[in-house]
PDB file of N, CA, C and O in Angstrom:
ATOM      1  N   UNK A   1      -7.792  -1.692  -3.315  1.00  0.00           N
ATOM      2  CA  UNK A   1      -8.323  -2.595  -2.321  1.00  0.00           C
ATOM      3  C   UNK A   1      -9.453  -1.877  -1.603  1.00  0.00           C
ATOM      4  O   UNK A   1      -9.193  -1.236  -0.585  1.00  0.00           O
ATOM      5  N   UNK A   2     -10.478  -1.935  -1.992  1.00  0.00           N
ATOM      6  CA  UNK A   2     -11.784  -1.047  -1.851  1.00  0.00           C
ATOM      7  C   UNK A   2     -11.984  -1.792  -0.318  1.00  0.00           C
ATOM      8  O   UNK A   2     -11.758  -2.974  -0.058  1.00  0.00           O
ATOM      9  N   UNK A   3     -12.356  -0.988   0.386  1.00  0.00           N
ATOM     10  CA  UNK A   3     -13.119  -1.184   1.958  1.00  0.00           C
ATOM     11  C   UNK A   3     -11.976  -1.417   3.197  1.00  0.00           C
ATOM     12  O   UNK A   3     -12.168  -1.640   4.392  1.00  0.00           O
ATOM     13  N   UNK A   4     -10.754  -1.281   2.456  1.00  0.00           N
ATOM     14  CA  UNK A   4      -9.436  -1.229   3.569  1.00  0.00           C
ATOM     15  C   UNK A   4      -8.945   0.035   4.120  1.00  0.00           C
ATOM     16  O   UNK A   4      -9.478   1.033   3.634  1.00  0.00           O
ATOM     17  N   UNK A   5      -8.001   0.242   5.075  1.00  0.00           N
ATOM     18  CA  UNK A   5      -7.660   1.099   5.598  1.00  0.00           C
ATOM     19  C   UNK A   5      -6.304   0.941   4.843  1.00  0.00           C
ATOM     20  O   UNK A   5      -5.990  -0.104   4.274  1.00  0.00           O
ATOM     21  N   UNK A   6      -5.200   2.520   4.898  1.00  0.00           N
ATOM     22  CA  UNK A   6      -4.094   2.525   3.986  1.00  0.00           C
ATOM     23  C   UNK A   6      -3.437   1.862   4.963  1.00  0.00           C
ATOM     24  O   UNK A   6      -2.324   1.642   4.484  1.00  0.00           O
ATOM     25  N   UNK A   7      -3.492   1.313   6.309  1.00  0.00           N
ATOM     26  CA  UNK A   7      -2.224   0.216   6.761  1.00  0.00           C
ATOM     27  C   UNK A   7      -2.537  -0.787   6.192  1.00  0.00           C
ATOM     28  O   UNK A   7      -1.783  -1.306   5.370  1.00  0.00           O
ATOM     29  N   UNK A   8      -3.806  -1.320   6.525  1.00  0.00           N
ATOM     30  CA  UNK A   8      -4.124  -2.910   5.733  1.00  0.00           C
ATOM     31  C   UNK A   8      -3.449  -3.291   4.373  1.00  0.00           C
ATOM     32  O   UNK A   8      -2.968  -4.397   4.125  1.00  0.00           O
ATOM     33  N   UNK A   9      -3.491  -1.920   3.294  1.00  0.00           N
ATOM     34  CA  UNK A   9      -3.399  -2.525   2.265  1.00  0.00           C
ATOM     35  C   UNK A   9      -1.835  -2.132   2.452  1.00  0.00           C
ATOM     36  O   UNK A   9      -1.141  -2.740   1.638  1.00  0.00           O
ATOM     37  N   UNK A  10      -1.016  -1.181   3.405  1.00  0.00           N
ATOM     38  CA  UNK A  10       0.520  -1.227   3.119  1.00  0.00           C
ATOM     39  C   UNK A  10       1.303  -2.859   3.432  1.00  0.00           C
ATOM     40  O   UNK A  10       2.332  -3.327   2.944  1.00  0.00           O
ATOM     41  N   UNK A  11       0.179  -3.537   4.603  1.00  0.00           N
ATOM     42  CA  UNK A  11       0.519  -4.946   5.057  1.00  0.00           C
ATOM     43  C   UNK A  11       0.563  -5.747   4.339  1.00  0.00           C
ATOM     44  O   UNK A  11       1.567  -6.453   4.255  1.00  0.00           O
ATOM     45  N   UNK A  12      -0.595  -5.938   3.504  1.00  0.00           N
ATOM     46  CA  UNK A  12      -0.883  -6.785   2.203  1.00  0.00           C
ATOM     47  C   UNK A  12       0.176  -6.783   1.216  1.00  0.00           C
ATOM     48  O   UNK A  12       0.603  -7.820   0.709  1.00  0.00           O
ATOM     49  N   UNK A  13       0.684  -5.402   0.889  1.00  0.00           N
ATOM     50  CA  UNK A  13       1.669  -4.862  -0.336  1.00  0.00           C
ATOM     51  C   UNK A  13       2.727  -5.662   0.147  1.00  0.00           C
ATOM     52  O   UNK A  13       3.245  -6.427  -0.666  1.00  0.00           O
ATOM     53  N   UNK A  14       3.305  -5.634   1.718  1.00  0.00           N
ATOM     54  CA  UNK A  14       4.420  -6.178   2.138  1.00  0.00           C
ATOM     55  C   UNK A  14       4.512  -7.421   2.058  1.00  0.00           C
ATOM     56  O   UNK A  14       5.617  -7.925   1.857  1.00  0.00           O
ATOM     57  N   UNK A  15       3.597  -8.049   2.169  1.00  0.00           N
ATOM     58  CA  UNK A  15       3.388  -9.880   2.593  1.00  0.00           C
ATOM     59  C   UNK A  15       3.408  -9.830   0.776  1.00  0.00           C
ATOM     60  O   UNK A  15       4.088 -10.842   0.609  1.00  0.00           O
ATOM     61  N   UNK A  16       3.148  -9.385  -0.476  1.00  0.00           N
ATOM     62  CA  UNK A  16       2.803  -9.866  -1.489  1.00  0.00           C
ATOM     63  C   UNK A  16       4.892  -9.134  -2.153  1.00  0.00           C
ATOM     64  O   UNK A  16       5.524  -9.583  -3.109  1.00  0.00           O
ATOM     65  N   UNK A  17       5.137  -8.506  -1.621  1.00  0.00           N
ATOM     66  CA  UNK A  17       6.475  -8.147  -1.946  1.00  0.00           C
ATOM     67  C   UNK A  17       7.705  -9.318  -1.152  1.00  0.00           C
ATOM     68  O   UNK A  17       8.788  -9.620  -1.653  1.00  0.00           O
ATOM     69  N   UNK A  18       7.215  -9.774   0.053  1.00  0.00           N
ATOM     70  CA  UNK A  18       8.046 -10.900   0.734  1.00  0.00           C
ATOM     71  C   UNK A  18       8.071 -11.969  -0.246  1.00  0.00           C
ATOM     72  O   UNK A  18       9.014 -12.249  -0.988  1.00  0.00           O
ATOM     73  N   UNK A  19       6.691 -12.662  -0.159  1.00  0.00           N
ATOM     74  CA  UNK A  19       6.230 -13.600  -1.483  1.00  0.00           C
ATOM     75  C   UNK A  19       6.817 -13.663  -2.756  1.00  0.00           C
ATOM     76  O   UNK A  19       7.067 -14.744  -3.289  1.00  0.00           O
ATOM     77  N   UNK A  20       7.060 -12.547  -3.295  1.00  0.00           N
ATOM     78  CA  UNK A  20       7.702 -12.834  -4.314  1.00  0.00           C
ATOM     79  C   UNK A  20       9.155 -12.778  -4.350  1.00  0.00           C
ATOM     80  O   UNK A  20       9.574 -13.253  -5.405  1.00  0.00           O
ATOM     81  N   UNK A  21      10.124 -12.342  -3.528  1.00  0.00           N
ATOM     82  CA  UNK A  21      11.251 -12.502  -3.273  1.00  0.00           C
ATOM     83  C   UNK A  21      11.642 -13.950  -3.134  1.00  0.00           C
ATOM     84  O   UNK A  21      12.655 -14.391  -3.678  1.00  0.00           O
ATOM     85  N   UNK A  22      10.759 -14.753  -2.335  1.00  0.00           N
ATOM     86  CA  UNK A  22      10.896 -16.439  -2.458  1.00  0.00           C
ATOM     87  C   UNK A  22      10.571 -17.066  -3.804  1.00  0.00           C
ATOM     88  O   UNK A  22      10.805 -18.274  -3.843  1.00  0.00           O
ATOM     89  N   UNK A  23      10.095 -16.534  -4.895  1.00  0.00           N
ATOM     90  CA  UNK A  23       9.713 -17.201  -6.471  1.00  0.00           C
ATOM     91  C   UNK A  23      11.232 -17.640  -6.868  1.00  0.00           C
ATOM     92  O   UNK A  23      12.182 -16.983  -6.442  1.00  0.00           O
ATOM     93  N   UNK A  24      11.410 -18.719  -7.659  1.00  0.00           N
ATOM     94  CA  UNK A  24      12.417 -18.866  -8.556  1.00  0.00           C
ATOM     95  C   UNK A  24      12.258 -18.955  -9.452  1.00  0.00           C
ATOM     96  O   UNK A  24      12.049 -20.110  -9.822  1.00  0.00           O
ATOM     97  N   UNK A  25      12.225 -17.886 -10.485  1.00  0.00           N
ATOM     98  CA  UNK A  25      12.067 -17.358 -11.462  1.00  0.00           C
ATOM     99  C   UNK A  25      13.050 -18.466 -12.859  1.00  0.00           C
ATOM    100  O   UNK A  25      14.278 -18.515 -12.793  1.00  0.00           O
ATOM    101  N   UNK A  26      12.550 -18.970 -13.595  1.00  0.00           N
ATOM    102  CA  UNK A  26      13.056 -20.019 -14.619  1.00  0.00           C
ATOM    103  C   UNK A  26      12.897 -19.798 -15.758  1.00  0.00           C
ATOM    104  O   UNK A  26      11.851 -20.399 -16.004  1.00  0.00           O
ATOM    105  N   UNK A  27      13.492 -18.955 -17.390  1.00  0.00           N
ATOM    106  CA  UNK A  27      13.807 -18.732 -18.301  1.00  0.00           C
ATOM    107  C   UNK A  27      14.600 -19.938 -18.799  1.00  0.00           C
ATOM    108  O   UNK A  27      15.738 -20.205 -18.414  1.00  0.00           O
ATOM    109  N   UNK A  28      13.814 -20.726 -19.798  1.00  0.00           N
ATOM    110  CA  UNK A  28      15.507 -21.198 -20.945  1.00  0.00           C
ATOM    111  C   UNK A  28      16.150 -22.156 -19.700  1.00  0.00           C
ATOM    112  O   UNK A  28      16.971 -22.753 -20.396  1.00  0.00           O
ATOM    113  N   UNK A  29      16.261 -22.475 -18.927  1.00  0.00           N
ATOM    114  CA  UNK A  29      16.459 -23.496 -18.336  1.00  0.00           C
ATOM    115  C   UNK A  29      17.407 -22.983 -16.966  1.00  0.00           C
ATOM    116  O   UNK A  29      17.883 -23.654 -16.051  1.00  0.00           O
ATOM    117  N   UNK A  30      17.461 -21.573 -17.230  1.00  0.00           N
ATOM    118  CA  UNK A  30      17.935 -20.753 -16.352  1.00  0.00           C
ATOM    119  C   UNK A  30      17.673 -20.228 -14.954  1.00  0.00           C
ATOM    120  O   UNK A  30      16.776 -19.403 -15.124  1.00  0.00           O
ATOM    121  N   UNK A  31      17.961 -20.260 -13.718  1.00  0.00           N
ATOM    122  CA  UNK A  31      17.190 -19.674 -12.897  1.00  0.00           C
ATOM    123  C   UNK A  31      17.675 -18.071 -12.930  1.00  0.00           C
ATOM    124  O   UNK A  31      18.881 -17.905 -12.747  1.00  0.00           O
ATOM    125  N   UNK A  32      16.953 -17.009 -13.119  1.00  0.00           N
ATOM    126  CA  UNK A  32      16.678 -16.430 -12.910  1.00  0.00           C
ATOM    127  C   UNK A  32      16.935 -15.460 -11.493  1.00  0.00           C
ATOM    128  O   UNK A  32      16.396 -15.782 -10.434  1.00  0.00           O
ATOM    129  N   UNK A  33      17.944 -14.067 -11.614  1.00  0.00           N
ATOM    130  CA  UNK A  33      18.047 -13.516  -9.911  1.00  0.00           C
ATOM    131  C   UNK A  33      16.693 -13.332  -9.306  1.00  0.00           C
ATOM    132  O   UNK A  33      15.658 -13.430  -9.966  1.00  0.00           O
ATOM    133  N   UNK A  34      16.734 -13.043  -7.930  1.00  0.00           N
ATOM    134  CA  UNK A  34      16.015 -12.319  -7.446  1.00  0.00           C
ATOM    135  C   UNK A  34      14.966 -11.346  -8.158  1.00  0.00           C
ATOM    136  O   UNK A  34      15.099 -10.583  -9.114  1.00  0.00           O
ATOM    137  N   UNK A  35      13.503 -11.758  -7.066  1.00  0.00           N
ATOM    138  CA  UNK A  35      12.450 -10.163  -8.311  1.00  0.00           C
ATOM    139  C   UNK A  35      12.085  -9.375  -7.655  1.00  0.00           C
ATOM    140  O   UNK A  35      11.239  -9.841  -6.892  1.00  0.00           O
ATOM    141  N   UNK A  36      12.291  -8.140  -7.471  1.00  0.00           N
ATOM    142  CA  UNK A  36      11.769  -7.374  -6.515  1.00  0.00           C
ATOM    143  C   UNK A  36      10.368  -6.595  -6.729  1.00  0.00           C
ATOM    144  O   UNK A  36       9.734  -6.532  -7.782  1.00  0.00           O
ATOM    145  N   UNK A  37      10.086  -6.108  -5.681  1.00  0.00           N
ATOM    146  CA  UNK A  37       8.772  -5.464  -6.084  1.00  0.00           C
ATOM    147  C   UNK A  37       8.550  -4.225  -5.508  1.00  0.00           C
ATOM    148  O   UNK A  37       8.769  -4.216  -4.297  1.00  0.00           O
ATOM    149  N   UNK A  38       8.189  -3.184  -5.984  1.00  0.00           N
ATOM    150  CA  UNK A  38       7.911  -1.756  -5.523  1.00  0.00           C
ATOM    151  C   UNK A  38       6.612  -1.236  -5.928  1.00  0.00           C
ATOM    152  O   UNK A  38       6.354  -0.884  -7.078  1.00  0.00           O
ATOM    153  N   UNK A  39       5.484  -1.187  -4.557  1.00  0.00           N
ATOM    154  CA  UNK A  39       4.685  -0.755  -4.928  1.00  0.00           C
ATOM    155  C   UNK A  39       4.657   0.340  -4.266  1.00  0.00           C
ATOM    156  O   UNK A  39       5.300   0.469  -3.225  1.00  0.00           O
ATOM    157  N   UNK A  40       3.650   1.614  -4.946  1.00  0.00           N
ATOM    158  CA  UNK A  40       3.009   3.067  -4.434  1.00  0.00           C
ATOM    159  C   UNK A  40       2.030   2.540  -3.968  1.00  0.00           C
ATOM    160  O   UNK A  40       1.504   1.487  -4.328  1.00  0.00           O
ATOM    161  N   UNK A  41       1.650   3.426  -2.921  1.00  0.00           N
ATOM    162  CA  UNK A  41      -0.077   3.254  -2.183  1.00  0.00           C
ATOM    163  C   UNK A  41      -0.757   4.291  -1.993  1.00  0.00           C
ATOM    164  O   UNK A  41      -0.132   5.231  -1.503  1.00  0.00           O
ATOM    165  N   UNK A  42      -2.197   4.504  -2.287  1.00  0.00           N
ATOM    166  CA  UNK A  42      -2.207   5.885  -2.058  1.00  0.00           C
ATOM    167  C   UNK A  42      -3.612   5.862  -1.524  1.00  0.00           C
ATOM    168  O   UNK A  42      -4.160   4.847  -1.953  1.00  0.00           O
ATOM    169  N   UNK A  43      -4.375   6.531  -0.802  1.00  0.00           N
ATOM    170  CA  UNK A  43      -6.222   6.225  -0.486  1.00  0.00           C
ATOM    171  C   UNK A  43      -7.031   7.236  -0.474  1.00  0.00           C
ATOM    172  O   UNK A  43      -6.508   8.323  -0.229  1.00  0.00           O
ATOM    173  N   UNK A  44      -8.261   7.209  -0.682  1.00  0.00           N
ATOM    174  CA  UNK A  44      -9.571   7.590  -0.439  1.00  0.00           C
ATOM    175  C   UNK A  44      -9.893   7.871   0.598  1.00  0.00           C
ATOM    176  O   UNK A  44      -9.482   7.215   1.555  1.00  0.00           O
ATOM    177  N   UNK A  45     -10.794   9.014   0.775  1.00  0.00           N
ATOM    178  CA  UNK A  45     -10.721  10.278   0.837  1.00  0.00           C
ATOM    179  C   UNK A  45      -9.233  10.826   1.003  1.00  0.00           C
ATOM    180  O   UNK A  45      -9.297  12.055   1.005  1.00  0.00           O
ATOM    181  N   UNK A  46      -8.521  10.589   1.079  1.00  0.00           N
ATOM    182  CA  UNK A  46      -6.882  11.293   1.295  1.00  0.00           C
ATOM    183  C   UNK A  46      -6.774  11.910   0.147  1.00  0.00           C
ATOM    184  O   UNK A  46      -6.539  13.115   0.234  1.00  0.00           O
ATOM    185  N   UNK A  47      -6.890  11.382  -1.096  1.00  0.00           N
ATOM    186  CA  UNK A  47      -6.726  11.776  -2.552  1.00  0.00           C
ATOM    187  C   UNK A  47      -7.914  11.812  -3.000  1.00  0.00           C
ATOM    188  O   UNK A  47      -8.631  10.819  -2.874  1.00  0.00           O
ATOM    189  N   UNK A  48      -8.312  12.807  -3.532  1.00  0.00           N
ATOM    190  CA  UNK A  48     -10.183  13.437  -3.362  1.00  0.00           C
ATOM    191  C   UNK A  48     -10.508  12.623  -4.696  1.00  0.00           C
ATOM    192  O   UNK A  48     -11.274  11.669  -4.564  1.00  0.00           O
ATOM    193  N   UNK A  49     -10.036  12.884  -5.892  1.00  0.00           N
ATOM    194  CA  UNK A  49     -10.131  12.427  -6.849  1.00  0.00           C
ATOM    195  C   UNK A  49      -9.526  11.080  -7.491  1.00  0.00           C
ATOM    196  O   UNK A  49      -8.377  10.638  -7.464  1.00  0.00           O
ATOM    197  N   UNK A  50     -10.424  10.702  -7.937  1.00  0.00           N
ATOM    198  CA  UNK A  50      -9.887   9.378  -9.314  1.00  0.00           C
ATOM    199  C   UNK A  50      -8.491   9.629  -9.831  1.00  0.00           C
ATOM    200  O   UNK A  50      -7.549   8.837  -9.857  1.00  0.00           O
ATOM    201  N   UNK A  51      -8.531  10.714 -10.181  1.00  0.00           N
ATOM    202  CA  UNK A  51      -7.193  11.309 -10.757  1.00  0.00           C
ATOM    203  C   UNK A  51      -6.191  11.698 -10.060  1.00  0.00           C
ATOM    204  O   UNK A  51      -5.093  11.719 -10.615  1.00  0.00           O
ATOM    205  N   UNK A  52      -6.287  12.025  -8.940  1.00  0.00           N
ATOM    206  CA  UNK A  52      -5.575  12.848  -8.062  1.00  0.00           C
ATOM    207  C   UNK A  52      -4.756  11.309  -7.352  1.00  0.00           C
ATOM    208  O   UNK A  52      -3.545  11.093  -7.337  1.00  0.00           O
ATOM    209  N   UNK A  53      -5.875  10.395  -6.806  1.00  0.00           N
ATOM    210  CA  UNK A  53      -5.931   8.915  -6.144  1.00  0.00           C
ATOM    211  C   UNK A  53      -4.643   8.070  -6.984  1.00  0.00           C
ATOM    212  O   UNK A  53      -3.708   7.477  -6.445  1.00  0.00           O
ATOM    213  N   UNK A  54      -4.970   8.248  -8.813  1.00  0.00           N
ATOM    214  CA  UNK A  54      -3.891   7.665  -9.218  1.00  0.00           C
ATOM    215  C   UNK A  54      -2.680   8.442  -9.577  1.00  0.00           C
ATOM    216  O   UNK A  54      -1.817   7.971 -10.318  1.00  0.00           O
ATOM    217  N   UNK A  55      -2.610   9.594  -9.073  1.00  0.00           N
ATOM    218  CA  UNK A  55      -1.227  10.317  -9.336  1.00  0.00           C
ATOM    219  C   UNK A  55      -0.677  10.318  -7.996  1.00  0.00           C
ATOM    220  O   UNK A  55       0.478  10.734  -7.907  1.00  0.00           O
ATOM    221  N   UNK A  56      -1.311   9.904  -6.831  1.00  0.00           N
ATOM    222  CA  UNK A  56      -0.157   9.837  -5.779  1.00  0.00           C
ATOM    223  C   UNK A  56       0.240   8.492  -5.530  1.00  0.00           C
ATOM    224  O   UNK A  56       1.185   8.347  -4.755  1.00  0.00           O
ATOM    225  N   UNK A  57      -0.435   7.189  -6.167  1.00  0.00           N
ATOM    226  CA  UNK A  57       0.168   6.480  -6.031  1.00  0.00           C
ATOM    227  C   UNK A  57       1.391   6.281  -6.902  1.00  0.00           C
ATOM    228  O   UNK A  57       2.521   6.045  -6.475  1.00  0.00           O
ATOM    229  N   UNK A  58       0.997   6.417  -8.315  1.00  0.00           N
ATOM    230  CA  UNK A  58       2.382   6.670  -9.522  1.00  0.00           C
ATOM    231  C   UNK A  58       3.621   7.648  -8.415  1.00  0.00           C
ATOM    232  O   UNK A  58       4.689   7.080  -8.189  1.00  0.00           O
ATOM    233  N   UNK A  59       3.455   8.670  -7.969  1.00  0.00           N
ATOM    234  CA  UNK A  59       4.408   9.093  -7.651  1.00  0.00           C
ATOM    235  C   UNK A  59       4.997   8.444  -6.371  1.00  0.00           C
ATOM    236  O   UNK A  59       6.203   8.486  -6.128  1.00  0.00           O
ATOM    237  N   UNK A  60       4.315   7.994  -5.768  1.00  0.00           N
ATOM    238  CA  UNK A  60       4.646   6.790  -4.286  1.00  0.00           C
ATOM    239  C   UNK A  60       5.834   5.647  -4.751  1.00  0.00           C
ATOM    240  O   UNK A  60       6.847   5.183  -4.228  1.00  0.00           O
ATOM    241  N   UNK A  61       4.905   5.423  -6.404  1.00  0.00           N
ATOM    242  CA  UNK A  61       6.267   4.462  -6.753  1.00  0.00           C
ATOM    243  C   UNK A  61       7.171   4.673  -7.354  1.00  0.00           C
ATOM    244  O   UNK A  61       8.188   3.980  -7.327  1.00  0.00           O
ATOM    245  N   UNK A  62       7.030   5.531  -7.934  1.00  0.00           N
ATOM    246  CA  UNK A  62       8.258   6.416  -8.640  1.00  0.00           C
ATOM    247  C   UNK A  62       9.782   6.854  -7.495  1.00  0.00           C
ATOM    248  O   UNK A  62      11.012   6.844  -7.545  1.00  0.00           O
ATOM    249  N   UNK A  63       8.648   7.207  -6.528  1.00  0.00           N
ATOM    250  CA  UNK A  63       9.528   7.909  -4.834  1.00  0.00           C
ATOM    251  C   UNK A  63       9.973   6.239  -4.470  1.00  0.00           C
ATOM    252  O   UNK A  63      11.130   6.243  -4.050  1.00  0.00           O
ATOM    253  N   UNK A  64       9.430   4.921  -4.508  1.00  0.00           N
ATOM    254  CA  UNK A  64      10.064   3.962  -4.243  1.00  0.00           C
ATOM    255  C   UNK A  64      10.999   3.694  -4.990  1.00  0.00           C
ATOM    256  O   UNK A  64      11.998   3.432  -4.319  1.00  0.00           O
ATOM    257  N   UNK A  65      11.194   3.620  -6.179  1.00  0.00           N
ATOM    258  CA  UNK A  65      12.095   3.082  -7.088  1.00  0.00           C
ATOM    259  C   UNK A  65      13.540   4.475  -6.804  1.00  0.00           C
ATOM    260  O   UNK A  65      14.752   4.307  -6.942  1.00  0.00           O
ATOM    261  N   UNK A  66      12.980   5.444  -6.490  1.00  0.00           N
ATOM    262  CA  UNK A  66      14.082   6.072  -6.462  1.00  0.00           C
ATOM    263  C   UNK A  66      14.900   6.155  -5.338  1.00  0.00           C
ATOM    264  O   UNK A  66      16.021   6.663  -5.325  1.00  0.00           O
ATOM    265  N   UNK A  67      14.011   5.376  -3.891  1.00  0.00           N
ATOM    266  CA  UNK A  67      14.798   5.424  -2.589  1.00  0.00           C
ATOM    267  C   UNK A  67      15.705   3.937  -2.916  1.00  0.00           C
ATOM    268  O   UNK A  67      16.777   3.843  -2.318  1.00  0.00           O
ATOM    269  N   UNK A  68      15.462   3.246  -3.473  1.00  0.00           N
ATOM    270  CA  UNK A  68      16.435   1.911  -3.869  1.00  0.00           C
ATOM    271  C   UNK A  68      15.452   0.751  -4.259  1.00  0.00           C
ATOM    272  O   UNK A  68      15.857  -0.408  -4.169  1.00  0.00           O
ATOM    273  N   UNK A  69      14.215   1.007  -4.675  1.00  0.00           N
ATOM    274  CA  UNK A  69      13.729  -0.488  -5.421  1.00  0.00           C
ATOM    275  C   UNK A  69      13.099  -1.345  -3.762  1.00  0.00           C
ATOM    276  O   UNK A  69      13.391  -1.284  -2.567  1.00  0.00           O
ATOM    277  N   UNK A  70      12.182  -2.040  -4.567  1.00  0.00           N
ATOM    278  CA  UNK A  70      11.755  -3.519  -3.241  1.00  0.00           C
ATOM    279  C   UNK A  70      11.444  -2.803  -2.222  1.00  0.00           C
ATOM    280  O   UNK A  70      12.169  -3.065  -1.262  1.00  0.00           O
ATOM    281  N   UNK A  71      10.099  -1.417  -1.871  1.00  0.00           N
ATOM    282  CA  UNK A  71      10.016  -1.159  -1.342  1.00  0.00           C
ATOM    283  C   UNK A  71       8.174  -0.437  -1.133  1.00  0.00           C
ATOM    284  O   UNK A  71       7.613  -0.010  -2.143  1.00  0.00           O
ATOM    285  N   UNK A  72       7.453  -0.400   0.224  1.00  0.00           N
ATOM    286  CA  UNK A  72       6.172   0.303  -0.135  1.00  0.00           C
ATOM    287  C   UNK A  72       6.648   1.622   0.283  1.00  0.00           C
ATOM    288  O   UNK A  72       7.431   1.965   1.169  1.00  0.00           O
ATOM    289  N   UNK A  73       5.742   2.489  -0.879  1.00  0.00           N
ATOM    290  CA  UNK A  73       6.025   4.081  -0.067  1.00  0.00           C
ATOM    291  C   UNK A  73       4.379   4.445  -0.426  1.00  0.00           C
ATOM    292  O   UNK A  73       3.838   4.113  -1.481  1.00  0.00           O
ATOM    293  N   UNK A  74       3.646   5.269   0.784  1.00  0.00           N
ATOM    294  CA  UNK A  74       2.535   5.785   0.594  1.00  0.00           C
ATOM    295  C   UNK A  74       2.504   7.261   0.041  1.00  0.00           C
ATOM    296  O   UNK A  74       3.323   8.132   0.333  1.00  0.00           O
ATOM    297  N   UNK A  75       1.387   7.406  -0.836  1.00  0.00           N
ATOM    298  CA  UNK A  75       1.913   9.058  -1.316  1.00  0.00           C
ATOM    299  C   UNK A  75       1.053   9.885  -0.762  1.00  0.00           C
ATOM    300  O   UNK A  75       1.171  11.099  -0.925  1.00  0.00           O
TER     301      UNK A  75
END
């Protein structure tokens, strides 16, 4: 999210993780549980590099999925 600050886009992550908790998900005529969502966040200049930028977010979500899922963590 180019030209945001890392709260803006942790707000955004949250409102787009609420959002999808309300979907009813429909397979085969099935509804479908709950979908959760776990995103990493990570920003510029904080993470100097391209590379660096996408390895703290991978690990942000990696660190989410491992505190319990359906969650933002900044890296």
């Amino acid at each position: 999210m180019s030209g945001v600050s890392t709260e803006a886009a942790c707000k955004r992550a949250e409102l787009l993780r609420e959002d999808l908790k309300q979907l009813a998900v429909e397979h085969a005529g099935q509804v479908l549980g709950a979908v959760t969502l776990s995103i990493g966040v990570s920003a510029f200049p904080g993470h100097a590099t391209a590379e660096e930028l996408l390895r703290a977010a991978d690990q942000a979500l990696y660190r989410a999925k491992a505190e319990g899922r359906d969650r933002i963590i900044v890296g």
